[in-house]
MIDOSE-1310 file (N, C-alpha, C; in nm, 2 decimals, decimal comma, always signed):
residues 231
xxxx	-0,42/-0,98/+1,94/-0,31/-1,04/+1,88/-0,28/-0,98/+1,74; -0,18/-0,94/+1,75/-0,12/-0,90/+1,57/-0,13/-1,00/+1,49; -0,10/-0,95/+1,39/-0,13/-1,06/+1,28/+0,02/-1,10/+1,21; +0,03/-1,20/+1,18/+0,21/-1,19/+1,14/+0,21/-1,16/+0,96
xxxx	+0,14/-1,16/+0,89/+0,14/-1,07/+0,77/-0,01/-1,00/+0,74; +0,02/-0,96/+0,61/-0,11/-0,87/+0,56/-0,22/-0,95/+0,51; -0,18/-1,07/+0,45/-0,26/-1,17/+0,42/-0,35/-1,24/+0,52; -0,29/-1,27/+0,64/-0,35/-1,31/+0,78/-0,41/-1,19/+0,81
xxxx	-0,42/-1,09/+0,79/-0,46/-0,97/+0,83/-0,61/-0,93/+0,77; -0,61/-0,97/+0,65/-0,73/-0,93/+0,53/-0,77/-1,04/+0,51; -0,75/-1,17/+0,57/-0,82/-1,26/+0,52/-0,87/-1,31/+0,39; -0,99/-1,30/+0,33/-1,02/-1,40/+0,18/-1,03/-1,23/+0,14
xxxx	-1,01/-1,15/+0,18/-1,02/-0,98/+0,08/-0,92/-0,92/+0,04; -0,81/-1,00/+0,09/-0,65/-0,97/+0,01/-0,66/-0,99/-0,09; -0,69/-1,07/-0,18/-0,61/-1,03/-0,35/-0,74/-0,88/-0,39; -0,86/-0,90/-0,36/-0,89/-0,80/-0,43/-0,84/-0,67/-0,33
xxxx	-0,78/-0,64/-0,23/-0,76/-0,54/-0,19/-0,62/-0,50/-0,22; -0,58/-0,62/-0,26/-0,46/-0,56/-0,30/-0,45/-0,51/-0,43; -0,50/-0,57/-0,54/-0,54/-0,51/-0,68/-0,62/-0,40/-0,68; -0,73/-0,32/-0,64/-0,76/-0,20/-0,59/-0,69/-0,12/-0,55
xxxx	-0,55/-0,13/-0,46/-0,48/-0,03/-0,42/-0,38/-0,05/-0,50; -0,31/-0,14/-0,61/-0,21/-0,13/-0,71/-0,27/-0,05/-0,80; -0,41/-0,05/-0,89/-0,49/+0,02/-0,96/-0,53/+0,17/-0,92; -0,54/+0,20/-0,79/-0,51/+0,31/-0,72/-0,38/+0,44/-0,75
xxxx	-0,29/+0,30/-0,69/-0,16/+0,40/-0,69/-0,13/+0,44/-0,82; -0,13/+0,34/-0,90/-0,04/+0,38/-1,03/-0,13/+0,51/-1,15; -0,24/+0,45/-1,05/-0,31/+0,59/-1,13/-0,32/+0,68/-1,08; -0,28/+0,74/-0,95/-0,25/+0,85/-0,90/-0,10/+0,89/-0,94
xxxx	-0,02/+0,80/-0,93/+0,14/+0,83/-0,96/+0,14/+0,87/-1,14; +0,09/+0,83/-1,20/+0,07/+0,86/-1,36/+0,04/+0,98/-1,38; -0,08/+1,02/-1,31/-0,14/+1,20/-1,32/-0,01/+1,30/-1,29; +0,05/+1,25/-1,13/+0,13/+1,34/-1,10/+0,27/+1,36/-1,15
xxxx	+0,30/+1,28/-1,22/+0,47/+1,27/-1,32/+0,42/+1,28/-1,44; +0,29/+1,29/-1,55/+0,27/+1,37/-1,59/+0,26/+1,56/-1,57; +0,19/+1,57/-1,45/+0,17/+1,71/-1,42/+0,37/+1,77/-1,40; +0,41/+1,70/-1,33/+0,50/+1,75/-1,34/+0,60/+1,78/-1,43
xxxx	+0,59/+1,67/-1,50/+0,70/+1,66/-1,65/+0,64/+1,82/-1,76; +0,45/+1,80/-1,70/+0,40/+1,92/-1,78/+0,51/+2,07/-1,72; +0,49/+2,08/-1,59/+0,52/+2,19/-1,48/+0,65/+2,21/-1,53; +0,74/+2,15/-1,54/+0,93/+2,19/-1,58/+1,00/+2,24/-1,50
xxxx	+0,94/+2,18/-1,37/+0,97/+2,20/-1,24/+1,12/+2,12/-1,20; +1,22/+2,21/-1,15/+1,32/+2,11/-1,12/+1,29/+2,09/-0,97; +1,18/+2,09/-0,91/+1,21/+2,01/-0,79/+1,05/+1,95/-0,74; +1,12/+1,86/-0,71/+0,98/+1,74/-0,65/+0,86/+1,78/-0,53
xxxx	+0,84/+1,90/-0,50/+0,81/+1,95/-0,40/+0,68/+1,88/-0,44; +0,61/+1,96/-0,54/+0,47/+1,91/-0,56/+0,44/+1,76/-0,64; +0,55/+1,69/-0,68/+0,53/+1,60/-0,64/+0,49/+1,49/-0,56; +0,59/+1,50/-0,53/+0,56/+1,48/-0,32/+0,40/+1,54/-0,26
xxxx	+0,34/+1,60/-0,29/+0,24/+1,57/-0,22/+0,11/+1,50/-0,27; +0,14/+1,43/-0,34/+0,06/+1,35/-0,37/-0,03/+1,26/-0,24; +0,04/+1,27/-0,12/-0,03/+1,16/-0,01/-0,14/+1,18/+0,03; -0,19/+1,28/+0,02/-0,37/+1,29/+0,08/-0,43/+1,22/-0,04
xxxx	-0,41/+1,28/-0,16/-0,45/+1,18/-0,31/-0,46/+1,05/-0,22; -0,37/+0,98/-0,22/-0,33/+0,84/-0,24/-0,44/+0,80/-0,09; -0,43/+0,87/+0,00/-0,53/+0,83/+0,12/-0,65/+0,83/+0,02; -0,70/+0,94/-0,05/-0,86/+0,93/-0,03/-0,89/+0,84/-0,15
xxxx	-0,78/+0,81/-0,27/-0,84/+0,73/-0,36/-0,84/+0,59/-0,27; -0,78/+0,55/-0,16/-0,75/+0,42/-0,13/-0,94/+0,43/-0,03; -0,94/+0,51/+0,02/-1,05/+0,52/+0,07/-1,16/+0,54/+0,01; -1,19/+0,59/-0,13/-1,28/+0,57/-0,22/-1,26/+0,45/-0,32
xxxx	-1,17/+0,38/-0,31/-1,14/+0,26/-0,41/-1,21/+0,12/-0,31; -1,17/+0,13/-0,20/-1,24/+0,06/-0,11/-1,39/+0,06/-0,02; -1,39/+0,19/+0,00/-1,56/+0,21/+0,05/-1,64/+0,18/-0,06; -1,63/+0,19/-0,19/-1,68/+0,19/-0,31/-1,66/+0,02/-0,36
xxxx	-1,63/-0,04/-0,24/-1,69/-0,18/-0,28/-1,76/-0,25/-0,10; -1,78/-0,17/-0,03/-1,86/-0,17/+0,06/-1,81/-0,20/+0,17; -1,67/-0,19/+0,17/-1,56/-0,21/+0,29/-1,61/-0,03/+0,40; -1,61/-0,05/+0,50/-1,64/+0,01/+0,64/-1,48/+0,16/+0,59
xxxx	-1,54/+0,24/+0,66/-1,45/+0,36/+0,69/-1,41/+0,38/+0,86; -1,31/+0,47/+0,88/-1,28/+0,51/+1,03/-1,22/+0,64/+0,99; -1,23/+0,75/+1,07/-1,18/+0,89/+1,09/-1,09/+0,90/+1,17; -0,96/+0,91/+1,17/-0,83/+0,97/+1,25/-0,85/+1,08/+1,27
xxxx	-0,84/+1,09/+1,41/-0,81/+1,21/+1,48/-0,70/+1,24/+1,50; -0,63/+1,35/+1,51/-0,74/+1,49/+1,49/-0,75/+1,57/+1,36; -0,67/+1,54/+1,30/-0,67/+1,57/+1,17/-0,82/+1,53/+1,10; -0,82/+1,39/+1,08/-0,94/+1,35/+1,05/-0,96/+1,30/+0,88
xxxx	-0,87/+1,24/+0,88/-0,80/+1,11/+0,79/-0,90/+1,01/+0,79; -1,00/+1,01/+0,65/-1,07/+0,84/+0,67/-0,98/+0,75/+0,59; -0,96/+0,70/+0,68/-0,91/+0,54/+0,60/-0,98/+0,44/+0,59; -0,98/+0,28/+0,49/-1,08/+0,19/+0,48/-1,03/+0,10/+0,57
xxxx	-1,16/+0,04/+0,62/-1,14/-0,10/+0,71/-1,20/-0,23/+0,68; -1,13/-0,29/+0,68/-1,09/-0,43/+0,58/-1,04/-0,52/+0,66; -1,20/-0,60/+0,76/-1,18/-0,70/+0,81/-1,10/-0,70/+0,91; -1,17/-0,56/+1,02/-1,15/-0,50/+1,10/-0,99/-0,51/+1,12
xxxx	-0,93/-0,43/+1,03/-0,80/-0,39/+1,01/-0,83/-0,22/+0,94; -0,71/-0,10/+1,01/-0,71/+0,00/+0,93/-0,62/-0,04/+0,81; -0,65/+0,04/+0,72/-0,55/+0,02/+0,54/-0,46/+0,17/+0,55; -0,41/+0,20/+0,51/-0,32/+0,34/+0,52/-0,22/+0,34/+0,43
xxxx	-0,21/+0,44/+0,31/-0,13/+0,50/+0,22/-0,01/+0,51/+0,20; +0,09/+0,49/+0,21/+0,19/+0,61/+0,23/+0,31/+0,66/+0,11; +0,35/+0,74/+0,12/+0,46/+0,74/+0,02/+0,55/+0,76/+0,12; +0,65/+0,68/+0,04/+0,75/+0,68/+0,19/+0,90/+0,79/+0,16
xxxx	+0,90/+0,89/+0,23/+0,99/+0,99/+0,18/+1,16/+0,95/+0,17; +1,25/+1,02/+0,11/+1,38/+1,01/+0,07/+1,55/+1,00/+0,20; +1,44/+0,90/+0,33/+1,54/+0,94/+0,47/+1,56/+0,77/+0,54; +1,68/+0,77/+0,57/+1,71/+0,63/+0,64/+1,60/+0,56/+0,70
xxxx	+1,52/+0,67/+0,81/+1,47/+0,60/+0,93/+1,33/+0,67/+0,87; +1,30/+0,63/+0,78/+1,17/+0,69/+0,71/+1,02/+0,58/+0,83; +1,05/+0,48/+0,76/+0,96/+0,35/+0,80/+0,96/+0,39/+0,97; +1,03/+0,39/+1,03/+1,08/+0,41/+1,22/+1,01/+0,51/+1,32
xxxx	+0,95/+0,61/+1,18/+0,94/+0,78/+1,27/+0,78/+0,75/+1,17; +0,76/+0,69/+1,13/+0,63/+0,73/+1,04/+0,52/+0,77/+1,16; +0,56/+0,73/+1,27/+0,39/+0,77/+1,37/+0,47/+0,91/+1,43; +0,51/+1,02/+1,37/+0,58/+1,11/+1,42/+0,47/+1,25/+1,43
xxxx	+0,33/+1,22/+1,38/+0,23/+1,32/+1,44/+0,09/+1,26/+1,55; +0,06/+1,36/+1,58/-0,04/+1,29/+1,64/-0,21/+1,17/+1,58; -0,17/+1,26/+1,46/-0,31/+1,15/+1,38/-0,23/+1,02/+1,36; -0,12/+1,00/+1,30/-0,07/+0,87/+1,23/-0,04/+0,79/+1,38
xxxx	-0,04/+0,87/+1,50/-0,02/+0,77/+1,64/-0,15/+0,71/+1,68; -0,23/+0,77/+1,64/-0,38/+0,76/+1,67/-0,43/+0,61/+1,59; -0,38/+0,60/+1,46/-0,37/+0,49/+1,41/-0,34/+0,35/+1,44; -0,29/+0,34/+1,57/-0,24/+0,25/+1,65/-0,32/+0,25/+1,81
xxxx	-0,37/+0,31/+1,79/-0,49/+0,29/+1,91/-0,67/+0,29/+1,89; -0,67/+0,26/+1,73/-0,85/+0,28/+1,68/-0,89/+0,12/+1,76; -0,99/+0,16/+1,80/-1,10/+0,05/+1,83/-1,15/+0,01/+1,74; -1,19/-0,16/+1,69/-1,26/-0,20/+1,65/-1,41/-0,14/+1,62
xxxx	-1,45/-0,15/+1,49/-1,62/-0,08/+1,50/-1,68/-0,14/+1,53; -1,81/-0,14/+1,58/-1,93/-0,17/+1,62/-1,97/-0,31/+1,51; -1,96/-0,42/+1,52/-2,03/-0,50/+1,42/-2,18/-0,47/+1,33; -2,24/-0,41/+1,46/-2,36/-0,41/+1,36/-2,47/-0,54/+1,33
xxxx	-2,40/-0,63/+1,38/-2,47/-0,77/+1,31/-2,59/-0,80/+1,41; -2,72/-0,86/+1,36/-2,79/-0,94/+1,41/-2,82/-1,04/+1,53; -2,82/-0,98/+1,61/-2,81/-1,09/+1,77/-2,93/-1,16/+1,76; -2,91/-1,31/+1,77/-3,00/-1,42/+1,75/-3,06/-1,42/+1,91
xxxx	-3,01/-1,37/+2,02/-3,08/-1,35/+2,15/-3,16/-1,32/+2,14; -3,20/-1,22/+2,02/-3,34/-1,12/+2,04/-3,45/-1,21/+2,04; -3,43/-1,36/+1,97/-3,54/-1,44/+1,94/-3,60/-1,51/+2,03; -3,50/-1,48/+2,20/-3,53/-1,54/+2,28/-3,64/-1,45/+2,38
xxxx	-3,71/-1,35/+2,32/-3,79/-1,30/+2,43/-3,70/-1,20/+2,52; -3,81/-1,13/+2,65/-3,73/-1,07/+2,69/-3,61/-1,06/+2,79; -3,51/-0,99/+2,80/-3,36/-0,99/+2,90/-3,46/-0,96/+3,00; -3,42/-1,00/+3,12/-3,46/-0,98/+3,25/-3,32/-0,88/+3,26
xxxx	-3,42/-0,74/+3,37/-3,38/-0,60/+3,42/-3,19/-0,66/+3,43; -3,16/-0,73/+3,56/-3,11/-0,75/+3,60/-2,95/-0,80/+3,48; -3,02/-0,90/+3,43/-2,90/-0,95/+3,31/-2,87/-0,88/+3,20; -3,01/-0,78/+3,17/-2,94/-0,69/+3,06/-2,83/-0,62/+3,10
xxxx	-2,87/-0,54/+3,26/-2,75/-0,45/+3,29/-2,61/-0,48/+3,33; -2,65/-0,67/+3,39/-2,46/-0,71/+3,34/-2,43/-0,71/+3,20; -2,51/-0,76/+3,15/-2,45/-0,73/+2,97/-2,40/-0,64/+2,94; -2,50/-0,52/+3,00/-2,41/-0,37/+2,90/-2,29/-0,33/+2,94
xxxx	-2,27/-0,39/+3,12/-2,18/-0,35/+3,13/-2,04/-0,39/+3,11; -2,05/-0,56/+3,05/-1,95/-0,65/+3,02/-1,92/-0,60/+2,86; -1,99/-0,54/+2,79/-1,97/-0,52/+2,69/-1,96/-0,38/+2,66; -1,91/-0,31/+2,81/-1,86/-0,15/+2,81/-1,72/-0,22/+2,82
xxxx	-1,69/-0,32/+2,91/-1,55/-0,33/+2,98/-1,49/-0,40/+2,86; -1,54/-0,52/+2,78/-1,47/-0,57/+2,68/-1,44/-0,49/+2,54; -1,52/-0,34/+2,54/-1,45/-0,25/+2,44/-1,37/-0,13/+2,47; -1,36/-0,14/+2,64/-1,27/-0,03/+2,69/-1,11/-0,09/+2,65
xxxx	-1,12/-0,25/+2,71/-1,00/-0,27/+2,71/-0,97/-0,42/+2,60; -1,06/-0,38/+2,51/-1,04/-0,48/+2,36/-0,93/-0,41/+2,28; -0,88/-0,52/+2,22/-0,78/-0,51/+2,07/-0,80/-0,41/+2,01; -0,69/-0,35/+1,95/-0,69/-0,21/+1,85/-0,70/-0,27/+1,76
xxxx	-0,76/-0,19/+1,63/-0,74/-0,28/+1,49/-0,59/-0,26/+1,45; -0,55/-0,37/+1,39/-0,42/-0,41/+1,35/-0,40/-0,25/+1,21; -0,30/-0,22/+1,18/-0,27/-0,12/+1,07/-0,20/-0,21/+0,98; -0,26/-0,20/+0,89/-0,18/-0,21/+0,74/-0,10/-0,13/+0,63
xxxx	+0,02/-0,10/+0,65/+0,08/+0,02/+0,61/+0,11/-0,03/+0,47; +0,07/+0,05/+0,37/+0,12/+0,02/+0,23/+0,22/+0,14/+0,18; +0,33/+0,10/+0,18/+0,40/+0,20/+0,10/+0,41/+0,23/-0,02; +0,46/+0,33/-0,04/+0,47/+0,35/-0,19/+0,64/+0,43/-0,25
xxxx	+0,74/+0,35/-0,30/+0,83/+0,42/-0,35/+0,84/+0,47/-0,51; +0,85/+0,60/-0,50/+0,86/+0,68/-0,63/+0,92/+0,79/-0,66; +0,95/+0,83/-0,76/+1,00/+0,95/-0,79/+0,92/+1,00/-0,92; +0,91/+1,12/-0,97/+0,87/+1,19/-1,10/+0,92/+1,11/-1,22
xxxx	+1,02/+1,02/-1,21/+1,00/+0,95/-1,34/+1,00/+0,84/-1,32; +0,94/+0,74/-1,22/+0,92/+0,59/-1,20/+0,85/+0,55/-1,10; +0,77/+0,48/-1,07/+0,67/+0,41/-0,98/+0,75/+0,28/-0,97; +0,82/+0,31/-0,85/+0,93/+0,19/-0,84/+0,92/+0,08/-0,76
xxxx	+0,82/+0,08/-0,69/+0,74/-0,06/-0,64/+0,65/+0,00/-0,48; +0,54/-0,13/-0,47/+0,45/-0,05/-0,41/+0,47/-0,21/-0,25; +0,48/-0,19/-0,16/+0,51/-0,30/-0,04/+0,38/-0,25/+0,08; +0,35/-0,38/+0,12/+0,26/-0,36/+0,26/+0,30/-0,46/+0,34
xxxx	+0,31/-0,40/+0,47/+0,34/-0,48/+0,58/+0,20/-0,43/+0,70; +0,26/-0,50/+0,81/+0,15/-0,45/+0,97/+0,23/-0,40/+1,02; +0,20/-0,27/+1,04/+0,29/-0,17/+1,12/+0,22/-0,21/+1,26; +0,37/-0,18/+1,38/+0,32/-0,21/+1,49/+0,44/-0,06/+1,57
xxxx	+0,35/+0,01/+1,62/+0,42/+0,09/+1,73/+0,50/+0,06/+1,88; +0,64/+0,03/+1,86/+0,65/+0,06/+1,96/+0,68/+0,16/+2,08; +0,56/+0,14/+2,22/+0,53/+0,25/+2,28/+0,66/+0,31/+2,39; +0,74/+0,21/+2,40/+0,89/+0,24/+2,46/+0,97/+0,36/+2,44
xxxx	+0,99/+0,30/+2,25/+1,06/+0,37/+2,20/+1,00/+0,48/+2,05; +0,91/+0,49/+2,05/+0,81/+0,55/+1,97/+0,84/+0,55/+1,83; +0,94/+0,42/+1,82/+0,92/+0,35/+1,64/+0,83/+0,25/+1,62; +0,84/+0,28/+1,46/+0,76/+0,18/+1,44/+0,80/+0,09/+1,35
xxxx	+0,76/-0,02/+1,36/+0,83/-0,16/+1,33/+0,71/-0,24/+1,21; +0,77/-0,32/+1,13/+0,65/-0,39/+1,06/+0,73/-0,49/+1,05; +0,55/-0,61/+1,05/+0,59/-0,76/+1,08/+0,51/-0,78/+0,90; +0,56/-0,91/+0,83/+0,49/-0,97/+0,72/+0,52/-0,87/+0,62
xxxx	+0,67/-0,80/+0,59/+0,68/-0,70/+0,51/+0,72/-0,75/+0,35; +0,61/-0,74/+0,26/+0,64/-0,79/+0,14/+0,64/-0,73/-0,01; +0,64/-0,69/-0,10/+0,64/-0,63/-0,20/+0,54/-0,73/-0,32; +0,43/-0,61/-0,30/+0,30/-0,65/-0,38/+0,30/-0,61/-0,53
xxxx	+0,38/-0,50/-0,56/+0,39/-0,46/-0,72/+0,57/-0,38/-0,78; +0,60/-0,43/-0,87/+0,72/-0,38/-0,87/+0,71/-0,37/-1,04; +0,80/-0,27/-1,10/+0,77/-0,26/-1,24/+0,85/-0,36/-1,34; +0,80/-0,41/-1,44/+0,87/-0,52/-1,55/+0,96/-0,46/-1,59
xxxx	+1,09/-0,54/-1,64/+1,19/-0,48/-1,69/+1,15/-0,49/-1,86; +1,17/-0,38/-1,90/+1,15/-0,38/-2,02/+1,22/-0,46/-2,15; +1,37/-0,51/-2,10/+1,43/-0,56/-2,17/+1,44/-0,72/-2,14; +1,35/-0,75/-2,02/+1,36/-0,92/-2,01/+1,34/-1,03/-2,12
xxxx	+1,21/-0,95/-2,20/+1,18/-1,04/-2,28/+1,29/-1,04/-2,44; +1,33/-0,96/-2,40/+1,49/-0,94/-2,53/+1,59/-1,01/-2,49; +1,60/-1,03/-2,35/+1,74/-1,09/-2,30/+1,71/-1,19/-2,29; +1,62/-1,27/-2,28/+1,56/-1,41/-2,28/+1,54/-1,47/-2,41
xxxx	+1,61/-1,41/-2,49/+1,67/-1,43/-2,65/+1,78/-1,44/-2,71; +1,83/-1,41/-2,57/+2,03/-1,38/-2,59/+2,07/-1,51/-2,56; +2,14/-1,57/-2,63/+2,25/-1,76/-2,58/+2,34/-1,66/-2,49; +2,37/-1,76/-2,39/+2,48/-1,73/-2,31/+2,60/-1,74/-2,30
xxxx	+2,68/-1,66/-2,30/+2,80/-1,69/-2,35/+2,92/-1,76/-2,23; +2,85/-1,84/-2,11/+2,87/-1,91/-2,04/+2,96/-2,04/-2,05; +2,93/-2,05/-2,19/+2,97/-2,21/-2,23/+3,01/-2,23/-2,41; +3,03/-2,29/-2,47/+3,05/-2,29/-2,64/+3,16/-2,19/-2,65
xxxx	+3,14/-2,21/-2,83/+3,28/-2,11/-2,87/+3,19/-2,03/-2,96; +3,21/-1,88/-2,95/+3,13/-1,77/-3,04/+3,12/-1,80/-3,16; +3,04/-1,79/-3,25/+3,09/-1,79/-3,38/+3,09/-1,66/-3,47; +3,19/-1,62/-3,52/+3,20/-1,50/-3,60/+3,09/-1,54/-3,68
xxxx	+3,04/-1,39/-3,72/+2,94/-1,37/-3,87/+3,02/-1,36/-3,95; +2,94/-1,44/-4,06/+3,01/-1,43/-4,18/+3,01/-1,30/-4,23; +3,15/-1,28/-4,30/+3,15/-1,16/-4,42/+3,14/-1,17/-4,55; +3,07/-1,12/-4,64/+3,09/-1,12/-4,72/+3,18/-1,02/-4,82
xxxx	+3,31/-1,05/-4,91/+3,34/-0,92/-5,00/+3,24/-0,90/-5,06; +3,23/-0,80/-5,11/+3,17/-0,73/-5,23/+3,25/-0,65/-5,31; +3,22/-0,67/-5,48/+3,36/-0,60/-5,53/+3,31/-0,43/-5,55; +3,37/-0,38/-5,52/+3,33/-0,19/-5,56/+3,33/-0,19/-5,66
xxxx	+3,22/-0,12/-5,72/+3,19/-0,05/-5,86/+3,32/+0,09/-5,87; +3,36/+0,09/-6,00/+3,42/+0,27/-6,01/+3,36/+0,30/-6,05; +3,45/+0,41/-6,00/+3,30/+0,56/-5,98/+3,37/+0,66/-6,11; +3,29/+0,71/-6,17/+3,29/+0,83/-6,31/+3,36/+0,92/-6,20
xxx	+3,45/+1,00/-6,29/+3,48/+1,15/-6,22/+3,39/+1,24/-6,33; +3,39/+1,34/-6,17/+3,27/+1,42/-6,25/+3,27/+1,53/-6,39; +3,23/+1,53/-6,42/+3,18/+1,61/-6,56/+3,26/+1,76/-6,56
């Protein structure tokens, strides 16, 4: 079952996973509009590639607090997994149907077909002595057929919109593929970081001129001194 937002999706790991990849991005996006503004480059090319950056800091900002990894094929893309959900980067480039065509190679399709990992956890059966021949090998095999044809992990697409002079807000939704029509759609799409206006707290000092009558400032005359002609 999908999840209907990113919060349902990450469970009690959402605020810190979201702060980790806001801390992420803006420090990747800072290096690179620096570098560029250094560069005196008039075009965004190498800006723009920032997106492997942004994959592996999201995937070292996360494994680095003990969150699980997965390798995309074929390229071989790790991304973090976070409560068996994949996490995924993106800067989302300068085209209408950007968000629609994003599964448009074969690793980011791949994305939408990962298997759940292996738990790993502690089976309290073990305490019960031994499986008879017979039951273990229905087990193995109920638990070949419930990961052939179990749940994919849900994807968590985080965008990122920017240019060389602004980090213009950062949004995550659940991307879901559809296999029909080979777009892709997101459910629970919300905006997690957006930049302050710099002049709110100025304008929030302005009376409104909605209502009342203006009042002119006062002037004052002053009388002019004469002036010496010169020597």
């Amino acid at each position: 079952m999908v999840p209907n937002s990113t919060a349902d999706a990450l469970g009690l790991h959402a605020p810190t996973v979201r702060g980790l990849l806001i801390e992420a991005v803006r420090s990747r996006h800072g290096r690179f509009a620096e570098a560029h503004q250094i560069s005196g480059s008039r075009y965004g090319m190498g800006f723009g590639s920032q997106w492997r950056d942004l994959l592996d800091d999201a995937h070292e900002a996360l494994t680095g607090r003990g969150f699980r990894s997965y390798k995309l094929d074929p390229a071989g893309y790790k991304l973090p997994v976070v409560n068996d959900c994949l996490v995924y980067l993106w800067r989302v480039p300068e085209t209408v149907d950007a968000v629609a065509s994003f599964a448009s190679s074969p690793t980011k399709r791949s994305g939408f077909s990962a298997q759940p990992l292996d738990p790993m956890l502690f089976d309290p059966a073990l305490l019960a002595g031994p499986v008879p021949v017979e039951a273990a090998g229905e087990e193995t095999e109920l638990e070949r057929v419930v990961r052939e044809v179990g749940d994919t992990m849900p994807l968590v697409l985080v965008m990122i919109q920017s240019s060389p002079h602004q980090l213009q807000s950062i949004e995550w939704a659940i991307a879901e593929l559809n296999h029909t029509t080979g777009e892709v759609e997101l459910r629970g799409h919300e905006t997690i970081w957006e930049p302050e206006l710099a002049t709110a707290d100025a304008a929030s000092f302005v009376e409104s001129f909605d209502s009342g009558i203006p009042v002119a400032p006062a002037v004052e005359l002053q009388k002019q001194e004469a002036t010496q002609p010169d020597a």
